[in-house]
N, C-alpha and C positions, 0 to 999 in steps of 0.2 A: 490496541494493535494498529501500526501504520493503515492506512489504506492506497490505492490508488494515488488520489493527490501526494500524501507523503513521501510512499516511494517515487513515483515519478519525479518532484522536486530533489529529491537524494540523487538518483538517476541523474538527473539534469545538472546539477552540482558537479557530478564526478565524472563527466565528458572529459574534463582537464587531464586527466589520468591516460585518455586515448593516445596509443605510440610511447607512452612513458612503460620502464622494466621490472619488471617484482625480483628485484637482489635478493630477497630475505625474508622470512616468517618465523614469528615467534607465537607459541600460545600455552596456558597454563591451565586450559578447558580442553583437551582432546577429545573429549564425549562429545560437543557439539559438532566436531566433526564427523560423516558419514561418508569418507572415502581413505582408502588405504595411503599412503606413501604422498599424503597432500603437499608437505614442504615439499619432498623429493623433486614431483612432477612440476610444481609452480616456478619454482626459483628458475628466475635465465631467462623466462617467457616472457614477452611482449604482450602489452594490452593493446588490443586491436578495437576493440569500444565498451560500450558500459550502456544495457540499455533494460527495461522491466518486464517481466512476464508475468503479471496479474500482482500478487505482492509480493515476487521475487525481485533481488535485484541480481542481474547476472551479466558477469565480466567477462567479456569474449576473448581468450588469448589469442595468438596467433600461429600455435599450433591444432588450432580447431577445439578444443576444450574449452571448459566453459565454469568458470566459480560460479556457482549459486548461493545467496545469500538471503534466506529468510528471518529479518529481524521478529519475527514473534510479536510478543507482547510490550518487551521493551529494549528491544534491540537499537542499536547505531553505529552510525558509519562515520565517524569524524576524520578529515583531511585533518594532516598535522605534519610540524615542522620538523618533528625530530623523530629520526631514521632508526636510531640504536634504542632500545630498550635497557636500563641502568636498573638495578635492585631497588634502589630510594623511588624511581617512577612508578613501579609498582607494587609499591606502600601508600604512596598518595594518591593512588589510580586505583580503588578496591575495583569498580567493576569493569577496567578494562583486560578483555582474556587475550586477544588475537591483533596482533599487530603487520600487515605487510610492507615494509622495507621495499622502497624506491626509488627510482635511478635520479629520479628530477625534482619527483614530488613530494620530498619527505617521507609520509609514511601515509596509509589508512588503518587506523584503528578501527576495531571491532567492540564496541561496549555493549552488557548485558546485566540488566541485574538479578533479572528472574532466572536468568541462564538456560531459558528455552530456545533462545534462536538459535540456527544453524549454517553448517558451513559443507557444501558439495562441489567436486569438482567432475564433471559429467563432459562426456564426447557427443557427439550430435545426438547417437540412438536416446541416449538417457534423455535429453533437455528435450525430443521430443514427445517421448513418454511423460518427463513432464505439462509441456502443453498442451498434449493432447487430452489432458481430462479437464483443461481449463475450455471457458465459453469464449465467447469476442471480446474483445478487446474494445470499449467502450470509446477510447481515444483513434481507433484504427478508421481507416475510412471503407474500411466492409460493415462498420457500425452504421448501418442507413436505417431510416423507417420502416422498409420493407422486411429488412432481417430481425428488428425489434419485436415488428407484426408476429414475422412466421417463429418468435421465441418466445412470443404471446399465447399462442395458440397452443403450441403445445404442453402450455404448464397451466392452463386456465383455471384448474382448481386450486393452485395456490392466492396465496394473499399477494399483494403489490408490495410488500415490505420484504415477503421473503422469495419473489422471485428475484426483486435489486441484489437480494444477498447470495443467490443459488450461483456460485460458481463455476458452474458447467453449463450457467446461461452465460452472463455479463461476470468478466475475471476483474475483480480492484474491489467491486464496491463490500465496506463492510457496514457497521451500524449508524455511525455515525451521518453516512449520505444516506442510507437506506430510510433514514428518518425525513431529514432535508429537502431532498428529491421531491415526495409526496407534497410536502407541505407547500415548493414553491408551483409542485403540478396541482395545488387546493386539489387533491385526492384524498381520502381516507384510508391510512396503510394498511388499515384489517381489510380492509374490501378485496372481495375476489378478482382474477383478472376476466372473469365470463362474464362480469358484468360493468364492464369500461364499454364505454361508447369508441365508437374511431377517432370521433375530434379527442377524447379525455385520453386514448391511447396515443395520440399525436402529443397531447401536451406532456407525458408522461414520458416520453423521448425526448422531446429540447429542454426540459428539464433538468432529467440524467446528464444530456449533454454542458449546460450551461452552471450546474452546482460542481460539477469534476473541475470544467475548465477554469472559471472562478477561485478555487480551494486551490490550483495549482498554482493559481497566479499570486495567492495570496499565501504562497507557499505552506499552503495543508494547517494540520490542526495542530494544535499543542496546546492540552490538557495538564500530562503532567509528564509523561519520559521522551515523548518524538521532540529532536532536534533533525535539524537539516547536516547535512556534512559540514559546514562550517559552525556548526553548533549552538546556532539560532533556533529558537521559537520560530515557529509558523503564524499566522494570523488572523486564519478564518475563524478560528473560536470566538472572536468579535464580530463575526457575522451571521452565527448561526441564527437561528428563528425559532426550532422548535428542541433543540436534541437538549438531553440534562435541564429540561426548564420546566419540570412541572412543577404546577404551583404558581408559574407565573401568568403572568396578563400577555396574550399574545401579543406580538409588536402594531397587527395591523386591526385588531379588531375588539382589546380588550379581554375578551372570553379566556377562563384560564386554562393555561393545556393540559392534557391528560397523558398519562402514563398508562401504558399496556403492556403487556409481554406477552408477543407473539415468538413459540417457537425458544423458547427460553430466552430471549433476547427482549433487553426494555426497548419498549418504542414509544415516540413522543410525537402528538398530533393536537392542531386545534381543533374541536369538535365543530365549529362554527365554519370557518376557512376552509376545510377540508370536509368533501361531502363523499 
């Protein structure tokens, strides 16, 4: 599933669409949608911006509404040149289902192949129902030490692996940094949070900070379905350190990494580097 880094580069990508018009919508997946009369109300509307809410990506019109787009597991957003939708395009296209048609920018395709993502179009009240059960915003600058501290405190019996994951702390992070994170704070992800020291809970924030920012620059991961809106690979998967590597020789220290599941989720740490 994208995270953070991912969608935030998709995000970042699809600025270009800001002030451009949604002419037209085609889809051959109605189920992923969860709002009534979707073509009806989009068509004619002006995109006013394009920005993320944890691993939503959501299109602000400029009648106050708002598409939300959660790619799932293997969802994408491809910018594309071609506006109309032809029979032969989707024979050669099996997993593209939702097409929006635009004034300037050709088209944004929606591709799915597990056909889990979805598609919402929400007025203020909804989009803030749904941010309201999301945490901070880990790129936001209300994401301080201090607020990290007081989101420490009150989960202290959980593990370090699965508070990066708990969404109603910190909104983006999924498995993938939830592993990373640890490794470049040399933490041990089973470890509880009641027993971080302040410097180890200090390193444990510019860490968080500096593996997001990193992974975004290196426009996110890609494994095997996340493309960017222009349909690239990402490139931090050549930077990881510990996540999908057991069995191997850590980079910094030899010692080979271990594999755990915490929480039904595999996690990957070196026993040595990480204390």
């Amino acid at each position: 599933m994208p995270e953070l880094p991912e969608v935030q580069t998709i995000v970042n990508d699809l600025q270009i669409l800001t002030g451009d018009t949604i002419t037209g919508f085609w889809t051959n997946f109605t189920k992923a949608i969860k709002s009534d009369d979707f073509e009806e109300k989009i068509k004619g509307q002006k995109i006013a911006g394009v920005k993320r809410l944890g691993k939503n990506i959501v299109i602000e019109l400029a009648n106050d509404t708002f598409i939300v787009a959660h790619l799932k597991m293997t969802g994408k957003l491809l910018l594309s040149n071609q506006k109309l939708i032809t029979s032969n395009q989707k024979i050669q296209t099996k997993h593209l289902h939702h097409v929006f048609s635009l004034q300037k920018n050709g088209a944004l395709e929606f591709h799915d192949i597990r056909k889990f993502a979805t598609l919402e179009l929400a007025d203020k009240k909804r989009l803030s129902e749904i941010e309201s059960g999301k945490g901070i915003n880990p790129l936001s600058k209300e994401f301080t030490l201090k607020k990290f501290t007081e989101l420490i405190e009150v989960r202290k019996n959980k593990s370090i692996k699965s508070f990066l994951m708990d969404q109603t702390a910190i909104s983006g992070i999924g498995n993938i940094y939830a592993s990373e994170i640890p490794y470049d704070a040399k933490l041990n992800p089973i470890r509880k949070l009641q027993t971080l020291s302040e410097t180890e809970r200090k390193s444990l924030f510019k860490s968080t900070l500096k593996i997001l920012v990193k992974a975004i620059s290196k426009r996110g991961t890609s494994f095997s379905d996340y493309r960017d809106a222009k349909g690239k690979k990402g490139e931090f998967q050549n930077y990881l350190k510990v996540y999908k590597k057991a069995g191997k020789s850590c980079a910094k220290c030899a010692t080979i990494i271990e594999k755990n599941v915490i929480e039904q989720r595999s996690t990957f740490h070196c026993p040595t580097c990480q204390q």
